[in-house]
C-alpha positions in Angstrom: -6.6 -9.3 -19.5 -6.4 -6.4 -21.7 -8.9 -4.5 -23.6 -7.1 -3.3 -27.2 -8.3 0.3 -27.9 -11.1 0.5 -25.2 -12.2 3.8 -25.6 -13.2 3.2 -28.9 -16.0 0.7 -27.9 -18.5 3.2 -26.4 -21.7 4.0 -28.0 -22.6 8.1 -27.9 -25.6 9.3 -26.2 -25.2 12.5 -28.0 -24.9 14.0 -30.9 -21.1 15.0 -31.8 -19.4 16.4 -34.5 -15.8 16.9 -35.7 -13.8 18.2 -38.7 -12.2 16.1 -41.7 -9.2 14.9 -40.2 -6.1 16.4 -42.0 -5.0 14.1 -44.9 -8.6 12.3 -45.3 -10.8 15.2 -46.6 -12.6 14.4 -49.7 -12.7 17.1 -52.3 -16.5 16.1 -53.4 -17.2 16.9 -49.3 -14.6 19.7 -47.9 -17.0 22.0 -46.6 -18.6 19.2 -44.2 -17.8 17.8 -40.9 -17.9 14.4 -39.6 -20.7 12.8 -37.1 -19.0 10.3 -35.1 -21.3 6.9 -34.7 -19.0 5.6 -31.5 -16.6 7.6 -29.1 -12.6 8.4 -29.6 -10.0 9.2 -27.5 -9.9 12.5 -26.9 -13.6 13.0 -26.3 -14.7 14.3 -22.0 -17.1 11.5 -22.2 -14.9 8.8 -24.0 -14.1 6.9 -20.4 -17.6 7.4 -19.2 -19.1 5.9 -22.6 -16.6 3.0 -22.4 -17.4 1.7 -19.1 -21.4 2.0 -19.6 -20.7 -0.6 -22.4 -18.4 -2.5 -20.5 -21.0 -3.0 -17.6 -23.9 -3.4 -20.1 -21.7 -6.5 -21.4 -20.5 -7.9 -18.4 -23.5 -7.6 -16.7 -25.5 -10.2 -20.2 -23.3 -12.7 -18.4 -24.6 -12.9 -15.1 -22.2 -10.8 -13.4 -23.9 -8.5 -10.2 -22.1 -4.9 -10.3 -20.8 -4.2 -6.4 -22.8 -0.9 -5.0 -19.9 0.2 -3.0 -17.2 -0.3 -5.7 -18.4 0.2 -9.3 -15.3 -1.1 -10.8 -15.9 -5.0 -8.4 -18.4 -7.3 -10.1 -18.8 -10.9 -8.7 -20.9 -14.4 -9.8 -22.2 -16.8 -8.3 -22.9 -20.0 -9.6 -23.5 -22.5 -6.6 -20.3 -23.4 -4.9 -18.1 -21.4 -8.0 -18.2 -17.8 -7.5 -15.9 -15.7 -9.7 -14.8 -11.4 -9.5 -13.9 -9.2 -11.7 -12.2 -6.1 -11.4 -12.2 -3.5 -14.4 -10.0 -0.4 -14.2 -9.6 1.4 -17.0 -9.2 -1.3 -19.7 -7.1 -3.4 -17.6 -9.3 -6.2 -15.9 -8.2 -8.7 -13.0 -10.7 -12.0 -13.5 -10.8 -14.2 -10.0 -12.2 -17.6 -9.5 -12.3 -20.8 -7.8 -13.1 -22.6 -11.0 -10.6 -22.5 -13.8 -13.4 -23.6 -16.5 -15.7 -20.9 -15.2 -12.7 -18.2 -15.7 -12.2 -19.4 -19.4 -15.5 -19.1 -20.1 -15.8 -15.4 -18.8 -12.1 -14.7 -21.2 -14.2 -16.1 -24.1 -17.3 -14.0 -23.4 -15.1 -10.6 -23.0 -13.0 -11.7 -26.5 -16.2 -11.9 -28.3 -17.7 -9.3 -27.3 -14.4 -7.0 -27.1 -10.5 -6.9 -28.7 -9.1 -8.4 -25.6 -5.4 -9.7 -25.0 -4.7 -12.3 -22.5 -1.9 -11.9 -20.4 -2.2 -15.5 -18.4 -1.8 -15.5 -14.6 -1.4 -11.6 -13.2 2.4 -11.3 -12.5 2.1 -7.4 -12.6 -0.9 -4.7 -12.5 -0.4 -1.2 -12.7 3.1 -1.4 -11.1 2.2 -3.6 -8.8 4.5 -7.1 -8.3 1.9 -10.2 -7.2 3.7 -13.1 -5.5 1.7 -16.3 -4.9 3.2 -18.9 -2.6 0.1 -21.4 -2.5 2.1 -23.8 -0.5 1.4 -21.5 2.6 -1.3 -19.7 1.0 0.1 -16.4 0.6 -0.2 -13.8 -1.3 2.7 -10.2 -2.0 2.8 -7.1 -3.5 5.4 -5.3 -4.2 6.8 -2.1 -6.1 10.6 -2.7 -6.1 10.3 -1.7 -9.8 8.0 1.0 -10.0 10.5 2.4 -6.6 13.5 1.7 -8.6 12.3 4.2 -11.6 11.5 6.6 -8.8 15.0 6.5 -7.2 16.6 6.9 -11.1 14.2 9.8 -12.1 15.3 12.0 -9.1 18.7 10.6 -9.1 18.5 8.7 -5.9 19.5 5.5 -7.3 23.2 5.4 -5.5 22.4 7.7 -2.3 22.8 6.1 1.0 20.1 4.1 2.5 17.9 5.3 5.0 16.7 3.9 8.1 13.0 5.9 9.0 10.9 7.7 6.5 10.9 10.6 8.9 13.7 10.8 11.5 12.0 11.0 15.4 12.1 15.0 16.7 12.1 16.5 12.9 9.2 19.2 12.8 8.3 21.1 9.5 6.5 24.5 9.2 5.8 27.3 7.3 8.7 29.1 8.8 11.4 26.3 6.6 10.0 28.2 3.1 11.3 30.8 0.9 11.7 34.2 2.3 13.3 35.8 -0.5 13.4 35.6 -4.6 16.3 34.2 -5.0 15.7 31.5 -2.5 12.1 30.7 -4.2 14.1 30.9 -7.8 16.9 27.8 -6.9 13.5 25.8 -5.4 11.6 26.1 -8.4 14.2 24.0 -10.3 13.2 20.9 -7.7 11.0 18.6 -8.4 9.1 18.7 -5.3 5.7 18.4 -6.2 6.8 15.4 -8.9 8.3 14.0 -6.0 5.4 13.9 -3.7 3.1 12.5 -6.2 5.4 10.0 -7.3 5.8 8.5 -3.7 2.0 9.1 -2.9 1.4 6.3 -6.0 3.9 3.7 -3.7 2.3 4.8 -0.9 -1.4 4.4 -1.8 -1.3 1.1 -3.2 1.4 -1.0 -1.0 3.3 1.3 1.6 1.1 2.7 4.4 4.7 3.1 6.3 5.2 6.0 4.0 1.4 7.6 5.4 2.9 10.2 7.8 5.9 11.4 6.3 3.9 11.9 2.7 1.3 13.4 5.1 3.8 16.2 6.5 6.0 16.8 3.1 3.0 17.4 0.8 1.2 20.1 2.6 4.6 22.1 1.7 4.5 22.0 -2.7 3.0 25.4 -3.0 6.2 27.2 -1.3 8.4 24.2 -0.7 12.4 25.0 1.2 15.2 23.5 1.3 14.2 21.7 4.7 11.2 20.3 2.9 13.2 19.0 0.4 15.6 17.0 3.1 12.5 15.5 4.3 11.6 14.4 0.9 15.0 13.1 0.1 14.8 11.0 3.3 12.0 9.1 2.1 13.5 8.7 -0.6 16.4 7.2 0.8 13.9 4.7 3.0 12.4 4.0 0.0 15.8 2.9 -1.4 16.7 0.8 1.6 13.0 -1.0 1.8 12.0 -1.0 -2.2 11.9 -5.2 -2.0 10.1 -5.7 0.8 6.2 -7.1 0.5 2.8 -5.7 1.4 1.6 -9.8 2.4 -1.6 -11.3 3.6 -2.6 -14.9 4.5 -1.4 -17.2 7.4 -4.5 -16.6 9.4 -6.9 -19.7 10.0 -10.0 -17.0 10.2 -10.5 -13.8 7.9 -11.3 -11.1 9.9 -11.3 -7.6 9.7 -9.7 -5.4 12.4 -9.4 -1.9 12.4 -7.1 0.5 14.7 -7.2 4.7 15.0 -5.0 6.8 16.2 -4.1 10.7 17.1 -1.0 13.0 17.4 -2.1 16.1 19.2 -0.9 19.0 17.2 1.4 18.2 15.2 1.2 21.1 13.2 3.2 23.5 14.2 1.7 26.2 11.5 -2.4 25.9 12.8 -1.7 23.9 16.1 -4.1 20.9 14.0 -3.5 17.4 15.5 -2.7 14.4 13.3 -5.5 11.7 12.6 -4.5 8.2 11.4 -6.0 5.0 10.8 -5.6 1.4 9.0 -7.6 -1.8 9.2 -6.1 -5.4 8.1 -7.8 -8.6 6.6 -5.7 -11.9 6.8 -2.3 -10.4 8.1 -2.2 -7.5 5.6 -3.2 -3.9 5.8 -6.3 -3.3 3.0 -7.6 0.3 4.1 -5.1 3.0 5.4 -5.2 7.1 6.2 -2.9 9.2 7.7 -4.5 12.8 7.1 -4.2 16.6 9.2 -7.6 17.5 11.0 -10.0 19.9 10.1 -10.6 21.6 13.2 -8.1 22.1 16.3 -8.6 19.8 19.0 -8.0 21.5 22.6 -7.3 18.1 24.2 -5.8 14.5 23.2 -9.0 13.2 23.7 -10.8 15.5 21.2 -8.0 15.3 18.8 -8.5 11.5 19.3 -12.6 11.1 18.9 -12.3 12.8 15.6 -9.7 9.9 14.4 -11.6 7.4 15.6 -15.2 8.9 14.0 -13.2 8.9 10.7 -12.1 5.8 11.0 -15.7 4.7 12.0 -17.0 5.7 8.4 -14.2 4.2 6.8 -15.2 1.0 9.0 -18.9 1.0 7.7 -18.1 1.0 4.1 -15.7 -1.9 4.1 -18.3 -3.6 6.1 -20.8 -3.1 3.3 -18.2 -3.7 0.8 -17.2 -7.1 2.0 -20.7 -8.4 2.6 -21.7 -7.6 -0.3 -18.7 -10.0 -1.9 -20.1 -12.8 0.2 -16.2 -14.3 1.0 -15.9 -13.4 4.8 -18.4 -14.6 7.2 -16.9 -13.3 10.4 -18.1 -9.5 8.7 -22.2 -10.1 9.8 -20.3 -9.2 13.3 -19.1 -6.0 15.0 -16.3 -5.0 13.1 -13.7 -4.3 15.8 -12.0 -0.6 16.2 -9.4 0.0 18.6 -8.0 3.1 20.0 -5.6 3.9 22.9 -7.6 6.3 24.4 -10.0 6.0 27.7 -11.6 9.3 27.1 -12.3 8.7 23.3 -13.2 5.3 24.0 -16.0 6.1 26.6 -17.1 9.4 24.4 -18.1 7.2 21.3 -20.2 4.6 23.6 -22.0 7.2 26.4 -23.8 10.3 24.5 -22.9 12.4 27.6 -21.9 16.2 27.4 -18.9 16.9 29.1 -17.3 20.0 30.1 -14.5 19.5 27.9 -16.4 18.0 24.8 -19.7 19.5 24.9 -18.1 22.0 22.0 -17.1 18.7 19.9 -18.6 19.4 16.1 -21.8 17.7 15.8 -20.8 15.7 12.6 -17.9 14.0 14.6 -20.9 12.0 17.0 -21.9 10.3 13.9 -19.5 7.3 15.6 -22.7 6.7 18.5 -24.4 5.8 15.4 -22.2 3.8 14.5 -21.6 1.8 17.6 -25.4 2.1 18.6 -26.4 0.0 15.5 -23.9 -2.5 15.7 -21.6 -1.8 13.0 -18.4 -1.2 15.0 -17.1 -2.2 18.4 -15.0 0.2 19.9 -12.0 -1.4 21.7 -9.4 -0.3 24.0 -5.5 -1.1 23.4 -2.2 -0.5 25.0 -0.3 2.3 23.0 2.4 0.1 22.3 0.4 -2.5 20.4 -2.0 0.0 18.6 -0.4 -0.1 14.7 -1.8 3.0 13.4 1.2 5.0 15.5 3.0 5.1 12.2 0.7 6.7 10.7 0.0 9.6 12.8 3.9 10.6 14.5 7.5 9.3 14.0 9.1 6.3 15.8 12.3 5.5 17.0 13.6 2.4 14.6 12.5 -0.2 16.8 9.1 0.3 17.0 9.1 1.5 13.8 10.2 -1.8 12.7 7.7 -3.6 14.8 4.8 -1.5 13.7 5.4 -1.7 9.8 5.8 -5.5 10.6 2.4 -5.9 12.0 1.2 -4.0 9.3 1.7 -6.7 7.1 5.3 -5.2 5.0 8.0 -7.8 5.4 11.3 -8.8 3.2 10.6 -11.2 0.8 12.6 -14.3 0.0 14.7 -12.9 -2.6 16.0 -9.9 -0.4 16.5 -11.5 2.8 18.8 -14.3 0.7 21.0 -11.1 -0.6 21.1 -10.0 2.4 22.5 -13.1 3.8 25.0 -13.6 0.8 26.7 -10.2 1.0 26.6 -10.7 5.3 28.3 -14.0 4.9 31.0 -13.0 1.9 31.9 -10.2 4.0 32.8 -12.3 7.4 33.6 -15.6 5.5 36.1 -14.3 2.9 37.9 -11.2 4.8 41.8 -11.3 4.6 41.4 -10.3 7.7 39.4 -12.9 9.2 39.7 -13.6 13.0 40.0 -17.1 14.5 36.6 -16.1 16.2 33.8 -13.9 15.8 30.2 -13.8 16.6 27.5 -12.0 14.6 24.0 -11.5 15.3 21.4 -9.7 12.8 17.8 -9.4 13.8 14.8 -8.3 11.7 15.9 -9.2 7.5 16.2 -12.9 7.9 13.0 -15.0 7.8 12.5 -18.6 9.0 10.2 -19.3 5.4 9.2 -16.6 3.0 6.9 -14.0 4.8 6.7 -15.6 8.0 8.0 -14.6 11.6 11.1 -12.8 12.2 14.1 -14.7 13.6 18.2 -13.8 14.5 20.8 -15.0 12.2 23.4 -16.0 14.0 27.1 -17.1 12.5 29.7 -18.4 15.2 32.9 -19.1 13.6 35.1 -21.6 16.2 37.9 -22.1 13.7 38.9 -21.2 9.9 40.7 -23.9 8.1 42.0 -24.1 4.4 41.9 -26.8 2.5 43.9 -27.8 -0.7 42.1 -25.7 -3.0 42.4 -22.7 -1.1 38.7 -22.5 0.1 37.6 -21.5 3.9 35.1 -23.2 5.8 33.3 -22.1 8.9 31.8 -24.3 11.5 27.9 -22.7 11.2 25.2 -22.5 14.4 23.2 -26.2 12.9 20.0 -24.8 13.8 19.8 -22.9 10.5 20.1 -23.5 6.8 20.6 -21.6 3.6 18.9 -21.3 0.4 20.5 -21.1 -3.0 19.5 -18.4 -4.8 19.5 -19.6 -8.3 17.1 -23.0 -7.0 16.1 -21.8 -4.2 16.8 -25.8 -2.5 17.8 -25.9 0.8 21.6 -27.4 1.7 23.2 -27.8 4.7 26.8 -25.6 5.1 29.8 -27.4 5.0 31.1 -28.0 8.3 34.5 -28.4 9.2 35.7 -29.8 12.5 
């Protein structure tokens, strides 16, 4: 739902005053001003006035604000418990009971100009896919990307592979030296740039955390190599702008959360890299990928500062999510894992060591932490730990695997273009052998956003018949979709 003219619902607490607007001043009264009885646009307090209404309103219907998120409010009504979620003016109303979400519309519509927009297809850029059937659940920006891409002319540039290529390093060094240098960067976007893929990256891509991470710490004196760096992601971005941030598929919700550190990586203040992300039901919900505050003189430091942030960001999704009553597996340890011995044991033994005893004080908060219960800290092998992404680049493979885990994966749509143009190309060739062989592995999916699996097209013999069509004898293991019904068919086979 939408809220028509939101702003101009809030009462004032204080007294404000403004002039005669031009075109509207009354002879009788030119030398006065106007007291306003409710708040405008334009006002400092205008947004703050609005939502104090809003949560007056909400709250006359039962509704229970959520301490840790203002903008969450939830009701309970026996087995029917309903959310809301309020940002701005646009609101997101969830329910298990259809009756008890039309009664909520009808109390916001008397008590507010609302519009109804019917089931949420888009929210603040953001594509949501429902596939109830396997009880799943997408999000996508393919068409907030796509405006990015046209606005810094990327739209037609080739596709890129990684959002940072493995063994690139930026510094200081890559800026400006001279005036005319700084004069032909200052007609690049860069900064527009960075804050146009940090949007993307905030709200569905945590595979974009490091590179953002590195580019943006650049905008005050950005060079030329900077910009490369930009236009790769830009490039990645152009190559991946269908695929799906997706959760479900798990029998059990539980939250799992996984840290990580790249020992300085900065080659300007010798600062390591910190870097963490947590998932609920097969999707990321809470990731970071952030330069450290203090230099580390050892992995382990740099690594038991990750994992105490990633501790803090552990306890307030733990209070967040018991407060909204959904998951009951979050009464439990909520489960951290790092890839470091040395970290691990620092967090659970308050012992001063040689080579940590210097360790700020603030960064021991994580004993806390563990002592009461909140968080478990884990141990796991490097290779499985996801937050790697997020803290160093990857070769493609593991790259691939990590972003996987993470949740982002092709959707339906995307992997059946995919297929199309692979197929056209090998099918209807002039030049077609009498046999070929072609194996692709990570686009295809067995269902929409579910495991991985090889295509694989074997073609034993090319015939023609009457009409001038070719046939292919296809692997019968797999099928195709249509895209236009999306109904499954078998291929024609010809013997």
């Amino acid at each position: 739902m939408d809220v028509k003219t939101a702003f101009l619902n809030g009462k004032l607490e204080e007294d404000v005053y403004m002039t005669q607007p031009k075109g509207f001043v009354t002879p009788e009264n030119a030398g006065k001003v106007c007291k306003l009885q409710r708040s405008i646009y334009g006002l400092k307090q205008a947004s703050r006035s609005w939502n104090l209404r809003f949560n007056d309103a909400i709250k006359e219907f039962g509704f229970i604000r959520n301490e840790d998120e203002p903008c969450v409010y939830k009701k309970f009504s026996g087995g029917i418990i309903s959310f809301l979620i309020l940002y701005v003016e646009d609101i997101l109303i969830i329910g298990n009971d259809i009756p008890t979400l039309q009664s909520v519309k009808a109390w916001l519509s008397s008590c507010f100009s609302m519009k109804d927009l019917g089931e949420a297809a888009y929210i603040l850029g953001v594509k949501i896919y429902r596939d109830r059937s396997r009880r799943l659940l997408g999000l996508s920006q393919s068409t907030y990307i796509d405006k990015v891409l046209k606005r810094f002319n990327m739209e037609a540039s080739k596709k890129g592979f990684l959002p940072m290529t493995h063994g690139i390093s930026l510094s200081k060094e890559m800026s400006p030296s001279t005036s005319q240098e700084r004069e032909r960067m200052s007609q690049i976007p860069y900064a527009s740039a960075i804050g146009s893929i940090m949007y993307a990256m905030i709200c569905t891509r945590p595979d974009l955390s490091y590179a953002l991470s590195m580019t943006s710490r650049y905008q005050a004196n950005p060079g030329e190599g900077h910009w490369v760096a930009v236009k790769n992601i830009l490039k990645y971005l152009r190559r991946t702008k269908d695929v799906f941030l997706v959760y479900g598929g798990e029998e059990q919700l539980s939250i799992k959360g996984y840290t990580d550190a790249s020992f300085q990586t900065d080659k300007d203040d010798s600062q390591s890299q910190s870097g963490f992300v947590f998932r609920l039901n097969g999707g990321a919900v809470s990731w970071k990928s952030s330069k450290q505050d203090t230099v580390a003189d050892s992995t382990t430091e740099a690594e038991y500062i990750a994992a105490s942030e990633a501790a803090k960001e552990a306890v307030w999704i733990k209070k967040f999510i018991t407060e909204l009553g959904v998951v009951p597996s979050i009464s439990d340890a909520l489960e951290l894992y790092c890839d470091n011995n040395g970290a691990i044991a620092q967090a659970k033994e308050p012992i001063s060591h040689q080579r940590s005893k210097h360790i700020l004080r603030r960064f021991h908060l994580i004993r806390e932490i563990v002592d009461r219960g909140d968080v478990e800290i884990c141990k796991v092998h490097t290779d499985d730990n996801i937050a790697n992404p997020l803290t160093k680049p990857l070769s493609q493979q593991k790259h691939d695997r990590h972003t996987e885990s993470l949740g982002i994966r092709y959707g339906l749509a995307a992997t059946l273009l995919l297929v199309k143009k692979l197929a056209d190309f090998f099918i209807f060739r002039e030049e077609f052998p009498d046999f070929c062989s072609l194996v692709y592995s990570g686009g295809l999916r067995r269902d929409l956003f579910v495991n991985s699996w090889r295509l694989k097209i074997q073609v034993h013999r090319v015939t023609e018949k009457s009409n001038g069509c070719r046939f292919l004898r296809l692997n019968p293991r797999f099928t195709f979709y249509r895209l236009s019904e999306e109904q499954v068919f078998e291929p024609e086979v010809v013997d």
